[in-house]
C-alpha positions as a Markdown table, in Angstrom:
| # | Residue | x | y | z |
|---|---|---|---|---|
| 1 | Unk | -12.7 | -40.4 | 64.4 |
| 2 | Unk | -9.2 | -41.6 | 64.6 |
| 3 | Unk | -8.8 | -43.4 | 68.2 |
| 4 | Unk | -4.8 | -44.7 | 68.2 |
| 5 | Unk | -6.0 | -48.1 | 69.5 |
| 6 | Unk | -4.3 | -50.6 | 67.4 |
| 7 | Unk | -6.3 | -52.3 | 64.6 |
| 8 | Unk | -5.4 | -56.0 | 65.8 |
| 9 | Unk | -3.8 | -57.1 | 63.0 |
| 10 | Unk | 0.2 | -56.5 | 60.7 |
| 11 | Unk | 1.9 | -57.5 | 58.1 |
| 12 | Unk | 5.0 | -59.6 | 57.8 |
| 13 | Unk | 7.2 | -59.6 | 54.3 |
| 14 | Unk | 9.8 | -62.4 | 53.8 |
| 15 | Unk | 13.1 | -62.7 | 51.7 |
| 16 | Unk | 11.4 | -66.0 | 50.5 |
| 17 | Unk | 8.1 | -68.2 | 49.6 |
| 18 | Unk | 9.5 | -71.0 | 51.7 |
| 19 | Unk | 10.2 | -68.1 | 55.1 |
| 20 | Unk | 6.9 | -66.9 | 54.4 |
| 21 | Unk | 5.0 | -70.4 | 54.4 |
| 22 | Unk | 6.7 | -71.9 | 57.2 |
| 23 | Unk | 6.2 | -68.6 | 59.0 |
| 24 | Unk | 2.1 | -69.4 | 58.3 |
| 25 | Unk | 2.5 | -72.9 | 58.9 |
| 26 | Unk | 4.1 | -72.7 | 61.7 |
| 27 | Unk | 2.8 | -69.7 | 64.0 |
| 28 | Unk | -1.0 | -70.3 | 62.6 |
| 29 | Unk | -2.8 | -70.4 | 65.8 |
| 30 | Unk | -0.1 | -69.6 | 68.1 |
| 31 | Unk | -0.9 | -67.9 | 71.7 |
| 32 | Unk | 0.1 | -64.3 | 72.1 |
| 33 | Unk | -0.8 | -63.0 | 75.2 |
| 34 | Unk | -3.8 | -64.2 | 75.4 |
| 35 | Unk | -5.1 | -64.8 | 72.5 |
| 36 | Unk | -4.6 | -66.9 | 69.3 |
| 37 | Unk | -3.2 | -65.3 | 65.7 |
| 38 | Unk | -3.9 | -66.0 | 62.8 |
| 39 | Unk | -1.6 | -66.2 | 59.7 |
| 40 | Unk | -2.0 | -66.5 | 56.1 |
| 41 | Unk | -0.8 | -65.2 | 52.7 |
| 42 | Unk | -1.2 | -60.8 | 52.1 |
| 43 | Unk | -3.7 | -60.2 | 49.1 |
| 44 | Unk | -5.7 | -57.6 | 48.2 |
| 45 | Unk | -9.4 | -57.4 | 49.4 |
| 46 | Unk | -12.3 | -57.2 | 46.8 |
| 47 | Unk | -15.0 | -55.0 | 49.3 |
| 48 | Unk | -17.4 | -57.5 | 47.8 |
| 49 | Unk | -15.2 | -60.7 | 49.2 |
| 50 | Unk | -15.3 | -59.4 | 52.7 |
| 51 | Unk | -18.2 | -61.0 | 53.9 |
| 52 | Unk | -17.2 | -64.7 | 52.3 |
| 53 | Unk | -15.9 | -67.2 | 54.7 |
| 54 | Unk | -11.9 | -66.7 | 56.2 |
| 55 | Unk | -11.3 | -70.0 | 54.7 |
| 56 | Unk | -6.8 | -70.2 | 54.4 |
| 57 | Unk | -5.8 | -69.5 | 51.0 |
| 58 | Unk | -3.3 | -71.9 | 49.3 |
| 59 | Unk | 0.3 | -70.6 | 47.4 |
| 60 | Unk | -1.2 | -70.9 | 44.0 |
| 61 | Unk | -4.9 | -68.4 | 45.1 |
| 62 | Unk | -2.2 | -65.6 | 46.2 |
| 63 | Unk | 0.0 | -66.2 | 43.3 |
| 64 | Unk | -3.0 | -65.7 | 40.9 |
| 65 | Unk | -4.4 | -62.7 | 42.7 |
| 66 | Unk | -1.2 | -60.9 | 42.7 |
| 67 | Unk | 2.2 | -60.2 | 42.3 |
| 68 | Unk | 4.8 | -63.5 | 41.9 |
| 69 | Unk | 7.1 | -61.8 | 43.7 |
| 70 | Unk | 4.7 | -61.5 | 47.4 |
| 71 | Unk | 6.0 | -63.0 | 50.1 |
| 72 | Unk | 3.9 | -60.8 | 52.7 |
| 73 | Unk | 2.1 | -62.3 | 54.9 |
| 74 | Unk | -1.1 | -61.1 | 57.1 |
| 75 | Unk | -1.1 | -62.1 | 61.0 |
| 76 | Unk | -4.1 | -61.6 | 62.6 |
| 77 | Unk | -5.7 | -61.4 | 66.0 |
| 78 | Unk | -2.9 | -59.4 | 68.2 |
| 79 | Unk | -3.7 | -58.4 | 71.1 |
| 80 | Unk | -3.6 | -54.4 | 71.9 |
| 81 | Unk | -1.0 | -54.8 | 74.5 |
| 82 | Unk | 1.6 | -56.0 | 72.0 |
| 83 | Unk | 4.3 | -53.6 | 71.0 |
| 84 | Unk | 6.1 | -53.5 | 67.2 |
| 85 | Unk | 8.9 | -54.8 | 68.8 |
């Protein structure tokens, strides 16, 4: 069943490792709307890792899970009533 509600979270890609950690470091727990994101470094999910803590993950664990070049970022915990603007 396919609802169209928004799933709550996006992705964010950088031109650099130092954009995309300051962008963590920085809007980690900021307020939108009404409620606080949550920002850390883009990797790929094991199904088997998904019920281990959401503990933030450190440059070198994304490095050696995937691609040198990632500078993607996952931000978490948006409301429904933001846009993609």
């Amino acid at each position: 069943m396919h609802t169209q509600k928004p799933k709550g979270y996006g992705f964010v890609a950088y031109a650099t490792r130092q954009e995309a950690e300051r962008a963590i470091r920085i809007m980690n727990g900021q307020i939108i709307g009404t409620r606080a994101i949550r920002t850390n470094w883009a990797v790929r999910k094991d199904p088997a890792d998904q019920a281990k803590d959401h503990r933030p993950l450190n440059y070198l664990e994304v490095f050696n899970a995937s691609s040198a070049a990632n500078t993607t970022i996952y931000v978490g915990g948006i409301t429904n009533e933001l846009t993609g603007k």
